[in-house]
C-alpha positions in Angstrom: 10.8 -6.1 15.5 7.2 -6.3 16.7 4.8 -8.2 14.2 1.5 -7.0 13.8 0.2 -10.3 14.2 1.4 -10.6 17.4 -0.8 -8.8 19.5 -4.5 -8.6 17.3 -7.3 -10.7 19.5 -9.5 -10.4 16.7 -10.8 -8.8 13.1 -10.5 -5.2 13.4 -10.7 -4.5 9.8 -11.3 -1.2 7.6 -11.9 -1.0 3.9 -10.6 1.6 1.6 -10.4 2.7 -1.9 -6.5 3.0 -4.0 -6.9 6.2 -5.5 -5.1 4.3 -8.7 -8.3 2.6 -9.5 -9.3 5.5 -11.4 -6.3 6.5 -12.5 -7.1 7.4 -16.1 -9.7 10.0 -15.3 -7.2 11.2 -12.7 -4.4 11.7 -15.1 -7.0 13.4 -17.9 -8.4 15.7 -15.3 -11.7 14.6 -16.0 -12.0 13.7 -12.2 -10.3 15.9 -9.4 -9.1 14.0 -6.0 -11.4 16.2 -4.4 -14.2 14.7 -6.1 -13.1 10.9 -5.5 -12.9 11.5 -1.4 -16.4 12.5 -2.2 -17.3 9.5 -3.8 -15.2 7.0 -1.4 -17.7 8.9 0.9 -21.0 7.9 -0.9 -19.7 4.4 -1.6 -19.5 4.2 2.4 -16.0 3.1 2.6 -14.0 4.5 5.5 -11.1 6.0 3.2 -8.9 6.7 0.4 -5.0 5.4 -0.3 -4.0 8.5 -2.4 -1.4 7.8 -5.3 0.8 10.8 -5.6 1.0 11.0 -9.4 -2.1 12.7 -9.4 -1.7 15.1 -6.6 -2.1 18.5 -8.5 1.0 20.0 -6.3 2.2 19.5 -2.9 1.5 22.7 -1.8 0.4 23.8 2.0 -2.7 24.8 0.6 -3.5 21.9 -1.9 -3.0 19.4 0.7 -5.0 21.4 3.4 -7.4 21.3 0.6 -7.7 17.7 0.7 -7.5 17.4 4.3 -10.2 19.9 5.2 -12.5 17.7 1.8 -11.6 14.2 3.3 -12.7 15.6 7.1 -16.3 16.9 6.0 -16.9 13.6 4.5 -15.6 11.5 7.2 -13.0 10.4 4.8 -9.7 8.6 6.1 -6.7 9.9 4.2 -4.6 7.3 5.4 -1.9 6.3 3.0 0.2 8.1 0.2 1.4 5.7 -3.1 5.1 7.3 -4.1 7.4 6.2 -6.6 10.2 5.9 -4.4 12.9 2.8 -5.9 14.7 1.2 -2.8 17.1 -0.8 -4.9 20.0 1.8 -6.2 23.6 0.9 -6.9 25.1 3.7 -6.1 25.4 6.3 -3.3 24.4 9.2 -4.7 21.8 7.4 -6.1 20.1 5.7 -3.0 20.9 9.2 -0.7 18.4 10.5 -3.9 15.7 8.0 -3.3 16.0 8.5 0.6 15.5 12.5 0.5 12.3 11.4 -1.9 11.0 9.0 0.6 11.3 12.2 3.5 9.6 14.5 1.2 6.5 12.0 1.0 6.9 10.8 4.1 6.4 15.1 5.0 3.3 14.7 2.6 1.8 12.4 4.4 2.0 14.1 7.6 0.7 17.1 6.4 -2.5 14.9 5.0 -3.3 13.4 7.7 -1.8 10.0 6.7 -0.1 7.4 8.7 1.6 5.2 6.1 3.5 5.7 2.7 3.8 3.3 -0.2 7.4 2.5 -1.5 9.1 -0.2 -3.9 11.9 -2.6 -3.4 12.8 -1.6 -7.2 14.1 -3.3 -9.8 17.9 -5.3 -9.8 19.9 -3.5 -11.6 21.4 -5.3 -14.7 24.7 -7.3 -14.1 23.8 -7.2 -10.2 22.1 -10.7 -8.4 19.7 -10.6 -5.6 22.1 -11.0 -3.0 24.2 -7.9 -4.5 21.3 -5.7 -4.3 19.8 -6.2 -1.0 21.8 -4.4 1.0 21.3 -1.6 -1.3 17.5 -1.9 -0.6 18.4 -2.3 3.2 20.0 0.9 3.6 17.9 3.1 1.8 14.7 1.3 3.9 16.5 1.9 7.1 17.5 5.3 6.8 13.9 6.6 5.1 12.4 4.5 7.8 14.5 6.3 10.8 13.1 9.6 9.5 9.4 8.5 9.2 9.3 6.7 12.5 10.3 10.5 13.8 7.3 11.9 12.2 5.2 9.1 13.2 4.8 7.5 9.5 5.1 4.2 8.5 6.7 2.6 5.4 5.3 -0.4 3.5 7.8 -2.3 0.9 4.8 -3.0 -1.9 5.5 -6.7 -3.1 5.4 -5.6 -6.9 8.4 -7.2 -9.3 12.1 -6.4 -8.7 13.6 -7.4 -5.7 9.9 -7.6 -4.2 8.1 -9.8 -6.4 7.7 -12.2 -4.1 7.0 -12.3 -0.3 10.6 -13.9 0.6 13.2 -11.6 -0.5 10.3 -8.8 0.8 10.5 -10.6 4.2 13.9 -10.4 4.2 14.5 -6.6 2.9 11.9 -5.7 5.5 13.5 -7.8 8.7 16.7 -6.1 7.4 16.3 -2.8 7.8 15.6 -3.3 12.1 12.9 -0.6 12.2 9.3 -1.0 13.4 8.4 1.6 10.7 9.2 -0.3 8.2 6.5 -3.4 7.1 4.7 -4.2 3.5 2.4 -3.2 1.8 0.9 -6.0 0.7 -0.6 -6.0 -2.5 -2.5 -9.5 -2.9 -2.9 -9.6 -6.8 0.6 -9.2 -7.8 2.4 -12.5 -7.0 3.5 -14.1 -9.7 2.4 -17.8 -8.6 0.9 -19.2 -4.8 -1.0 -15.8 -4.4 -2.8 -17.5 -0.9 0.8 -19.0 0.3 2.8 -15.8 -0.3 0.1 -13.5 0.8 -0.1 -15.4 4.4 4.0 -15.0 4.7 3.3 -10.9 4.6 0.4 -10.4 6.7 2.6 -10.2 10.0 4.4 -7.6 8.3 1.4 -5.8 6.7 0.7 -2.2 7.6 -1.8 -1.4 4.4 -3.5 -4.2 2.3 -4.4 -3.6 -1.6 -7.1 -5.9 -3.0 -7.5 -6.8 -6.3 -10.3 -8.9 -8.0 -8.1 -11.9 -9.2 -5.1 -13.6 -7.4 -2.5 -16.0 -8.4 -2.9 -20.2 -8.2 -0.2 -22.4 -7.3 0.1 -22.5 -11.6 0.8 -19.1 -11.7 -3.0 -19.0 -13.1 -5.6 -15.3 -11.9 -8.0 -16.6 -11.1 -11.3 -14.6 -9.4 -10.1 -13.7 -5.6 -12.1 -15.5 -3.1 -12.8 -12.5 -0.9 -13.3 -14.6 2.5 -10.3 -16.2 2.2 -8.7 -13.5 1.9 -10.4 -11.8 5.1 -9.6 -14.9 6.6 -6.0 -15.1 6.0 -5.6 -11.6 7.4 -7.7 -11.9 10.8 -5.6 -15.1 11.3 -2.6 -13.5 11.1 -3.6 -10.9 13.5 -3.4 -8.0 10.6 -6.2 -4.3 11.9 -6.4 -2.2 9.1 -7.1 -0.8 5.8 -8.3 -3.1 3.1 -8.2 -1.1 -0.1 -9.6 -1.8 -3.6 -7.4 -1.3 -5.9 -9.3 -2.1 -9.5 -7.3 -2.6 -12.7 -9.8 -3.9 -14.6 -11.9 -2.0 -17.3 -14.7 0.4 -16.5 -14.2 1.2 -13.3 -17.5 3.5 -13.1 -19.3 0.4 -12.6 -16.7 -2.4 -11.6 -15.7 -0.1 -8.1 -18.9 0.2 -6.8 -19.7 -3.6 -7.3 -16.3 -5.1 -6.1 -16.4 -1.9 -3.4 -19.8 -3.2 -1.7 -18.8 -7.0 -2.0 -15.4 -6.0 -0.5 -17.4 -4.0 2.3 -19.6 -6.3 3.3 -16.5 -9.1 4.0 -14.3 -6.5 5.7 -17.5 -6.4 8.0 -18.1 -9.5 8.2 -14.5 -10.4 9.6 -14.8 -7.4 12.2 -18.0 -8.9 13.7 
């Protein structure tokens, strides 16, 4: 498999906005996605990871919809956050989670987007680690065979379950012997060494998410020191998206602040 860090000379770095982030207003209707590709536009970021939850339907003309919004504003749609659960037990049950990874993987085409968001999922109960992998593995590598024939990539989000942390991830991804299938690497959600495990992901990283606090070796959030971060990613030779993705409260005015800060070190790494 071809790391990404192997063949980056330099920063070449892009910053984005997780549709999740304003996730509440999304799931009230209070805010439509149309209008938050307008307002990824006015914040001057390059482009919005969409969550599917909040897609109204997935209809040819909804999606144009967004495609034709995002284009006029000089809005990336460049990612899709599913649901899909790599980690089944059974056949029937992993075929299930594979014909849900084609149908977002057909989304994303459709959108514009390069890249879809899965989950390594959780072990089932009475199963170990070692059981479950290969369960993981064969769903990743046959959802990964169909979006490499539409051009789409899949990033394995390091987020509890049998990727909680950036080992077993490593391993699922290396696994499943595709080069459309990386991480999505989500810095905020290790539970404990959120520098150490971040830096294991970064040659596997096809989207970054970046969240305001980050783990210490204690296991301790503690504010995310932006540079390092930016540092830690040019180093490992990762060119792309860095998207905000803000769980705190009020994001109305906690976006915009973390959105500039965020902007201005994406920038400053692509110098």
């Amino acid at each position: 498999m071809q790391l990404r860090g192997q063949a980056a000379p330099g920063g070449r770095l892009r910053a984005g906005l997780v549709a999740y982030s304003f996730r509440t207003k999304l799931a009230n209707h209070s805010m439509t996605y149309e209008a938050l590709i307008r307002y990824v536009a006015d914040l001057g970021l390059d482009g919005l990871d969409t969550t599917s939850y909040w897609f109204t339907d997935t209809s040819d003309q909804y999606l144009a919809s967004l495609r034709s919004v995002a284009f006029k504003n000089s809005v990336s749609l460049y990612t899709v956050g599913s649901r899909v659960s790599l980690c089944q037990p059974t056949p029937e049950l992993r075929a299930s989670e594979v014909e849900s990874a084609k149908k977002w993987v057909d989304v994303a085409q459709r959108i514009g987007a390069a890249h879809v968001r899965v989950f390594g999922g959780s072990i089932p109960r009475g199963a170990t680690q070692e059981q479950a992998m290969p369960w993981a593995v064969e769903v990743l590598k046959r959802a990964a065979d169909y979006a490499g024939s539409k051009g789409v990539f899949l990033g394995v989000e390091d987020d509890g379950g049998l990727s909680a942390t950036a080992e077993p991830t490593v391993e699922l991804i290396k696994s499943a012997g595709s080069p459309w299938a990386g991480s999505n690497l989500d810095i905020g959600n290790f539970p404990k060494n959120g520098y150490a495990q971040m830096a294991l992901l970064v040659p596997y990283a096809f989207n970054v998410h970046f969240k305001v606090k980050m783990t210490n070796e204690a296991g301790v959030k503690e504010p995310t020191d932006a540079d390092r971060v930016m540092g830690l990613l040019v180093k490992g030779g990762y060119r792309g998206y860095v998207s905000l993705e803000y769980e705190e409260n009020d994001p109305d005015t906690g976006v915009p602040r973390v959105a500039a800060d965020m902007l201005r070190g994406v920038r400053k790494a692509s110098a």
